[in-house]
Backbone as CSV, one residue per row, in Angstrom:
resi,resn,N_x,N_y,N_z,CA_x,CA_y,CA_z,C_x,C_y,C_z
1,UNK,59.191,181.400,-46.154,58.006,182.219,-46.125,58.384,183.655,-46.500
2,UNK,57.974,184.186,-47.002,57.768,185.569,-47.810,57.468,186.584,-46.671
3,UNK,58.407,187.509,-46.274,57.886,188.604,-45.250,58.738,189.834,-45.681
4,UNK,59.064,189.993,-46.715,59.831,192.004,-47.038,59.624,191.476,-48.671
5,UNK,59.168,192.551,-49.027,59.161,193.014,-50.729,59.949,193.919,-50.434
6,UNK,60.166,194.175,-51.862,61.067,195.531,-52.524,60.123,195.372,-53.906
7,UNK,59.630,196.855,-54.344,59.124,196.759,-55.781,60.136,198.076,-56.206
8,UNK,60.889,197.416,-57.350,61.924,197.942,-58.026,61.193,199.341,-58.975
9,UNK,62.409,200.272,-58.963,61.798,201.714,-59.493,60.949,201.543,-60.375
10,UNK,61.274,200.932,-61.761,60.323,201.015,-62.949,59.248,199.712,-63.303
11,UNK,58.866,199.434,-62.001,57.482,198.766,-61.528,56.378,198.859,-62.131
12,UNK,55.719,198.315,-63.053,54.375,199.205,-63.098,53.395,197.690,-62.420
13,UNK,52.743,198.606,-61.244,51.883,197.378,-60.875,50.190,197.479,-60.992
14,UNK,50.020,195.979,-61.642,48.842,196.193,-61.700,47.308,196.556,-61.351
15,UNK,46.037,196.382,-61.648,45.298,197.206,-60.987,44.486,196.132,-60.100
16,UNK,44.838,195.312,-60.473,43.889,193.672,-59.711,44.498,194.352,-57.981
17,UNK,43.601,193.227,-57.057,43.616,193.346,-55.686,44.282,191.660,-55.071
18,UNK,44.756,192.088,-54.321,45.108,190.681,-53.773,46.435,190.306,-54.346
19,UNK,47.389,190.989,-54.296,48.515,190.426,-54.722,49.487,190.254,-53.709
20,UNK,49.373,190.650,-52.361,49.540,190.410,-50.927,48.591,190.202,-49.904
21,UNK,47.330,189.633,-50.577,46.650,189.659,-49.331,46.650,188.718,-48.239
22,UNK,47.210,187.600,-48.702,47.066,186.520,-47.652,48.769,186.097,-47.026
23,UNK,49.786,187.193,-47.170,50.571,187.531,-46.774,51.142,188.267,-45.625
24,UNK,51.534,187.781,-44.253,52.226,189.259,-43.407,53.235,189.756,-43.722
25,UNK,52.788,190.791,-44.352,54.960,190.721,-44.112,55.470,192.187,-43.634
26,UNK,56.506,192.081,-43.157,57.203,192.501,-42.047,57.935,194.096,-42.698
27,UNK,57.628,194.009,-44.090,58.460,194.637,-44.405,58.441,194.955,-46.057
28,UNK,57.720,196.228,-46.258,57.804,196.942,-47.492,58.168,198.088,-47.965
29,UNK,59.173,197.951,-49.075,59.479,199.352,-49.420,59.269,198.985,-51.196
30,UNK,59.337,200.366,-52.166,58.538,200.601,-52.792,59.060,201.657,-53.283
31,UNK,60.330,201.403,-54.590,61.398,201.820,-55.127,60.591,203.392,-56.482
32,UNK,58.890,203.016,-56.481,58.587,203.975,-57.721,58.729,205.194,-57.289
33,UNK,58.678,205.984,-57.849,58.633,207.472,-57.501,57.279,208.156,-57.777
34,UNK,56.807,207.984,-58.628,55.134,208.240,-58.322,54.000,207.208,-58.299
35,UNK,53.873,207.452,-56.935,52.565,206.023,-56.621,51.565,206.144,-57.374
36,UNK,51.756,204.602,-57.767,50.669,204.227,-58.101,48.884,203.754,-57.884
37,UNK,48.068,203.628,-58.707,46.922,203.393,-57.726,46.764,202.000,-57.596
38,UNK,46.633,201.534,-56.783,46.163,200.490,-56.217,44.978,200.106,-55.368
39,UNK,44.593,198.742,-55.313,43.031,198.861,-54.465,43.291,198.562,-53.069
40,UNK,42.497,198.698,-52.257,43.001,198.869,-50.802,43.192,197.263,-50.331
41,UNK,43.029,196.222,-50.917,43.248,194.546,-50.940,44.303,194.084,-51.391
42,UNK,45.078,195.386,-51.395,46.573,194.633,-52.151,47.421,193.955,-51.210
43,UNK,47.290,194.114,-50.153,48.452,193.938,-49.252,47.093,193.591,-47.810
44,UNK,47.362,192.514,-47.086,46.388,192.240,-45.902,46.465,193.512,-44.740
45,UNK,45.218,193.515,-43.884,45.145,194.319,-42.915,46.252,194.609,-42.262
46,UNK,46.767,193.246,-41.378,47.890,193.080,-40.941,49.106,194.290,-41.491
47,UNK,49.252,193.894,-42.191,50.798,194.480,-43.368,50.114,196.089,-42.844
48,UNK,48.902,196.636,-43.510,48.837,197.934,-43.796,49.271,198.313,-41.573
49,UNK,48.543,197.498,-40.970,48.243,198.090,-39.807,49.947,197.987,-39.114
50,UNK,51.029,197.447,-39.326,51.944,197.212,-38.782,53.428,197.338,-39.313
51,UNK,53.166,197.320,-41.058,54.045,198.370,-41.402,54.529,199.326,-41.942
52,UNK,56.039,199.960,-41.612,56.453,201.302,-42.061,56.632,200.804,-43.805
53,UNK,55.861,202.011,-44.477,56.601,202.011,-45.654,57.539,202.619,-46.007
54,UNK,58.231,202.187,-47.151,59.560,202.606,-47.375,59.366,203.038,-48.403
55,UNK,59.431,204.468,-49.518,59.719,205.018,-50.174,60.528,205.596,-50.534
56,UNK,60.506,206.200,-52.112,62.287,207.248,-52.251,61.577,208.603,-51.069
57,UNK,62.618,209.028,-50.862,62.611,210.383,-49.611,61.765,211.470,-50.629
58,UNK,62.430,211.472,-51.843,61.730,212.598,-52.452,60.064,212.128,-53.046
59,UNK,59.836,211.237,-52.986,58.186,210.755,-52.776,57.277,210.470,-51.879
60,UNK,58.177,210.581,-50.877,57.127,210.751,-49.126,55.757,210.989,-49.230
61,UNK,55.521,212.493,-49.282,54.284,213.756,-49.278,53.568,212.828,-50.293
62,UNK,53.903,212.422,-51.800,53.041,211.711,-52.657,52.472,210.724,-52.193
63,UNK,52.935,209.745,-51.617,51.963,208.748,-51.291,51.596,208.701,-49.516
64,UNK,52.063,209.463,-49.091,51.448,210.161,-47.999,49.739,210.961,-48.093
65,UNK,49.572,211.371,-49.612,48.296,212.051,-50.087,47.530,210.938,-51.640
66,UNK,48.217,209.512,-51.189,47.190,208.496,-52.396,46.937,207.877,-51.487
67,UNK,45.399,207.564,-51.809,44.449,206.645,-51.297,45.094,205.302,-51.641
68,UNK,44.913,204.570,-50.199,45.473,203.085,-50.356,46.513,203.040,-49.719
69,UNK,47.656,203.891,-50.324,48.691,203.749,-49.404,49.036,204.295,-48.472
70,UNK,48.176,205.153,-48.189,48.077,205.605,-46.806,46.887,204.793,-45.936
71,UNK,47.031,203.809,-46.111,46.540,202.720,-45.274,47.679,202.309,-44.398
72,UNK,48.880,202.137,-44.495,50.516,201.514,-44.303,50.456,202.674,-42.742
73,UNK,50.738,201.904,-41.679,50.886,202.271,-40.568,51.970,203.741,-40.940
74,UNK,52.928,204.119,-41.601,53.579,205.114,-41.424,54.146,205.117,-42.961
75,UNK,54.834,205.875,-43.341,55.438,206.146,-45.095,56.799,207.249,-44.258
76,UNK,57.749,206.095,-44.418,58.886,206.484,-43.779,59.062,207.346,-43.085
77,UNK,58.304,206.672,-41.834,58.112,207.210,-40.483,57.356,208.411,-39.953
78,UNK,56.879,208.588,-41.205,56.057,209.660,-40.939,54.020,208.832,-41.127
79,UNK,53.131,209.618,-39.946,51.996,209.225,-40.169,51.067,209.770,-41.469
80,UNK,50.705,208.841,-42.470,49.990,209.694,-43.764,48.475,210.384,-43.393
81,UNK,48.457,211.065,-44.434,46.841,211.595,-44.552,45.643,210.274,-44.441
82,UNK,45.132,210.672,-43.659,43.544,209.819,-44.176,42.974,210.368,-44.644
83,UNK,42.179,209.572,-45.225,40.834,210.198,-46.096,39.484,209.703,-46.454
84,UNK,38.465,209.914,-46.285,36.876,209.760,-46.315,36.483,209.871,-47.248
85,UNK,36.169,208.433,-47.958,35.357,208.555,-49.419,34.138,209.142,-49.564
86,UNK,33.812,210.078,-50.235,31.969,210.646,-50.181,31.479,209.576,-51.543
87,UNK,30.271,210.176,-51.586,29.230,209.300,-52.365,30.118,209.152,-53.705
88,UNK,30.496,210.142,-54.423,31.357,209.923,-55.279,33.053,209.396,-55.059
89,UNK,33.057,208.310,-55.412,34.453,207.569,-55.606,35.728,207.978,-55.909
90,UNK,35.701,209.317,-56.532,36.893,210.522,-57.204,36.915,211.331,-56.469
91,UNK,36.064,211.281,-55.249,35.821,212.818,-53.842,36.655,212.361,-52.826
92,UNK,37.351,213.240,-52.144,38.137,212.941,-50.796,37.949,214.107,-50.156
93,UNK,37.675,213.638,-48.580,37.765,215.027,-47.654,39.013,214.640,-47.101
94,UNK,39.946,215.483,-47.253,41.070,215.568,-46.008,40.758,215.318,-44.855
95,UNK,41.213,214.270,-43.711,41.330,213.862,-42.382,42.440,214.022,-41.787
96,UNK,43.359,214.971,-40.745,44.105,215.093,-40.497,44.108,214.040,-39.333
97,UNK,45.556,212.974,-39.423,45.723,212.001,-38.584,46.722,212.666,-37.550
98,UNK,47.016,214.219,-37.501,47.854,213.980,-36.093,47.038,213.421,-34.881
99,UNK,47.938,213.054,-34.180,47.525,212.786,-32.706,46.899,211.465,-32.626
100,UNK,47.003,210.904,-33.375,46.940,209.347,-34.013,47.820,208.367,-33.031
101,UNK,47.934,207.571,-32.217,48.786,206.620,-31.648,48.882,205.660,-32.383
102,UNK,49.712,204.659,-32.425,50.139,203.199,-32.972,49.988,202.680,-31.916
């Protein structure tokens, strides 16, 4: 059974949904250096709600501030930005998640 990816640096992944969704897994890290977009169905509830992602160190803050992947319970150990879609789909209000528990 399938429970840790690794997506290798020069990754390009596609824009479809569901390419982990009916998957738990225990364990993702995520070798690109600038995140990509992805739809928030890529990876099941589970996965986003339980685990740490693993990024390069010097791409933290980046996908700490993209929609989607700051769904992932933490981005190497740190808690990401949320964010509130408005009527327009390209709009984000900043949500600051301190004080957030797991």
């Amino acid at each position: 059974m399938l429970s840790s990816i690794t997506i290798p640096q020069h990754c390009h992944l596609t824009s479809g949904g569901g390419t982990f969704l009916g998957v738990d897994l225990s364990s993702v890290a995520c070798n690109v250096v600038s995140p990509q977009k992805i739809p928030d169905s890529t990876f099941s509830e589970r996965t986003y709600y339980y685990v740490d992602l693993r990024v390069p160190s010097e791409s933290a803050a980046a996908y700490g501030h993209t929609p989607h992947w700051t769904l992932f319970r933490s981005i190497n150990g740190s808690a990401p930005q949320l964010y509130y879609v408005t009527a327009e789909p390209t709009s984000f209000t900043n949500i600051s998640a301190s004080g957030v528990s797991n």
